[in-house]
C-alpha positions in Angstrom: 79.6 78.8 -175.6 78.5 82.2 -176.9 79.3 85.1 -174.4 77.1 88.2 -175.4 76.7 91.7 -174.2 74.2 90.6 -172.0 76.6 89.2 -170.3 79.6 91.7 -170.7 76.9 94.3 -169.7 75.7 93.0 -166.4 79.1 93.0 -165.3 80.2 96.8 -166.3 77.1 97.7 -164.8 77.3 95.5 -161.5 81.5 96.9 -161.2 79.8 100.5 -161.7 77.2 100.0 -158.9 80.1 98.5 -156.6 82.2 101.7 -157.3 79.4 103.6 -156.9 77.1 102.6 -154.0 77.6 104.3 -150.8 74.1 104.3 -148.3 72.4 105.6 -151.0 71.2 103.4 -153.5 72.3 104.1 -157.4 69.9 105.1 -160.1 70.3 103.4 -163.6 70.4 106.5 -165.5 73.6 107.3 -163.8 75.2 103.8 -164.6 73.2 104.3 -168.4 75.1 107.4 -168.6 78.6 106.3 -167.3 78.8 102.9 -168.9 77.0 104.4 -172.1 74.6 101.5 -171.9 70.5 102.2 -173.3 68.3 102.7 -169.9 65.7 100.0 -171.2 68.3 97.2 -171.6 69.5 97.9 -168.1 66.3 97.4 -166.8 65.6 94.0 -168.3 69.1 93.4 -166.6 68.6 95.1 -163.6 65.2 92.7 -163.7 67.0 89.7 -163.7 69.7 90.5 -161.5 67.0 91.1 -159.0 65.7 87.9 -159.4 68.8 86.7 -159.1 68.9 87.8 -155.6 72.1 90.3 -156.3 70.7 93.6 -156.3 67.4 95.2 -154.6 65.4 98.4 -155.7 64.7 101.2 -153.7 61.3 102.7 -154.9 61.0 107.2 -154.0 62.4 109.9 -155.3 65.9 109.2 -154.5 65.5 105.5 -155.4 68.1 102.9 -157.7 69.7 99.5 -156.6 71.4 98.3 -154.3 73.3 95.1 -153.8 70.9 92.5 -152.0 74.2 90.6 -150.6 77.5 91.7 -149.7 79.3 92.7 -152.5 82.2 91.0 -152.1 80.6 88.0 -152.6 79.5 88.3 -155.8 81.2 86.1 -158.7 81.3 86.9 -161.9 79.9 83.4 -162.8 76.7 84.5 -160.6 76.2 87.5 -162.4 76.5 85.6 -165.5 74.2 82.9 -164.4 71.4 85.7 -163.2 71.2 87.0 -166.4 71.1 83.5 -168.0 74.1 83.9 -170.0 74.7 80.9 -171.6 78.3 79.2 -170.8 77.3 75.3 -172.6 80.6 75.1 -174.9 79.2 71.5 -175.3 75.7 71.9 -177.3 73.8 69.2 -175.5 73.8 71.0 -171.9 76.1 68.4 -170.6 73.8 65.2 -170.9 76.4 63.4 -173.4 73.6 63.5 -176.2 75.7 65.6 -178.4 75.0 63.6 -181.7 71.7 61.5 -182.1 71.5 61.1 -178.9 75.2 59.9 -178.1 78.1 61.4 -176.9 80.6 63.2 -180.0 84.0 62.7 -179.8 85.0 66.1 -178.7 82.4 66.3 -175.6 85.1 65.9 -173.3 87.1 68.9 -174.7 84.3 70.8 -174.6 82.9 69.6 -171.2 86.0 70.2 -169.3 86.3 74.1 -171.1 83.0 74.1 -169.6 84.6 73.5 -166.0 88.0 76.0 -166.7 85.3 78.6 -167.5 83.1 78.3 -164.8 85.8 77.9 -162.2 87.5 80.6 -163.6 84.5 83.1 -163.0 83.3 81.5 -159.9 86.7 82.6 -158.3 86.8 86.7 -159.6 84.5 88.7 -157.4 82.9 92.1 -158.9 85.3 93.9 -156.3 88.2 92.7 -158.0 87.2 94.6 -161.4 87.0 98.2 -159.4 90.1 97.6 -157.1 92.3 96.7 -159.8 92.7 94.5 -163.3 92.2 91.0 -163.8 95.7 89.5 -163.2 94.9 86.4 -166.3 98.9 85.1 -165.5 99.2 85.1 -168.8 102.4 86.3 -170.4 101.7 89.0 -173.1 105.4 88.2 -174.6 103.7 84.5 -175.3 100.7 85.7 -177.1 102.7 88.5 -179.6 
């Protein structure tokens, strides 16, 4: 599992375009300049969100993107999986083939991280980054 900026971008930059959108789309020079991400790589991510099926362009003078679907159902795990981040933690996609061609001792830790993760993204919508922060129940005292 190898979580890049790819991913961590895509989301900043869908949570900006749900605080932002109104009836008028929003341009990705705004969310380049607010999220102080480069124009070009937001287009390749805007691309593939698009394809994705999450956001829609508007083409004119006041043009930008849009969310294609309501809002509030967008996961984190889809944006994640629209802009093909890769969430494997197992190295052989699942298949059990981790070591010539059988299973390694460890695939089951890794398999089942693969499940916490994607159920844990698959249940945080991109609303719940602009209404408020990501209650993790974890306790801080625990980690210090």
């Amino acid at each position: 599992m190898k979580l890049t900026n790819k991913g961590r971008y895509a989301v900043m930059a869908m949570a900006d375009l749900a605080s932002f959108q109104s009836d008028k789309p929003v341009s990705l020079n705004d969310i380049s300049l607010r999220q102080n991400i480069s124009l070009s790589y937001l287009e390749q991510l805007f691309a593939k969100l698009k394809n994705g099926k999450l956001v829609k362009s508007v083409r004119g003078r006041h043009g930008g993107y849009k969310f294609a679907i309501t809002p509030a159902s967008v996961s984190i795990k889809d944006i994640m999986e629209a802009v093909e981040e890769d969430l494997d933690a197992t190295h052989c996609s699942g298949k059990r083939t981790c070591i010539t061609g059988k299973r390694c001792s460890s695939h089951e830790l890794w398999n089942d991280l693969n499940e916490v993760v994607q159920d844990y993204l698959s249940r945080i919508y991109i609303f719940d980054l602009v209404d408020s922060p990501i209650n993790t129940n974890i306790d801080t005292k625990e980690i210090n």
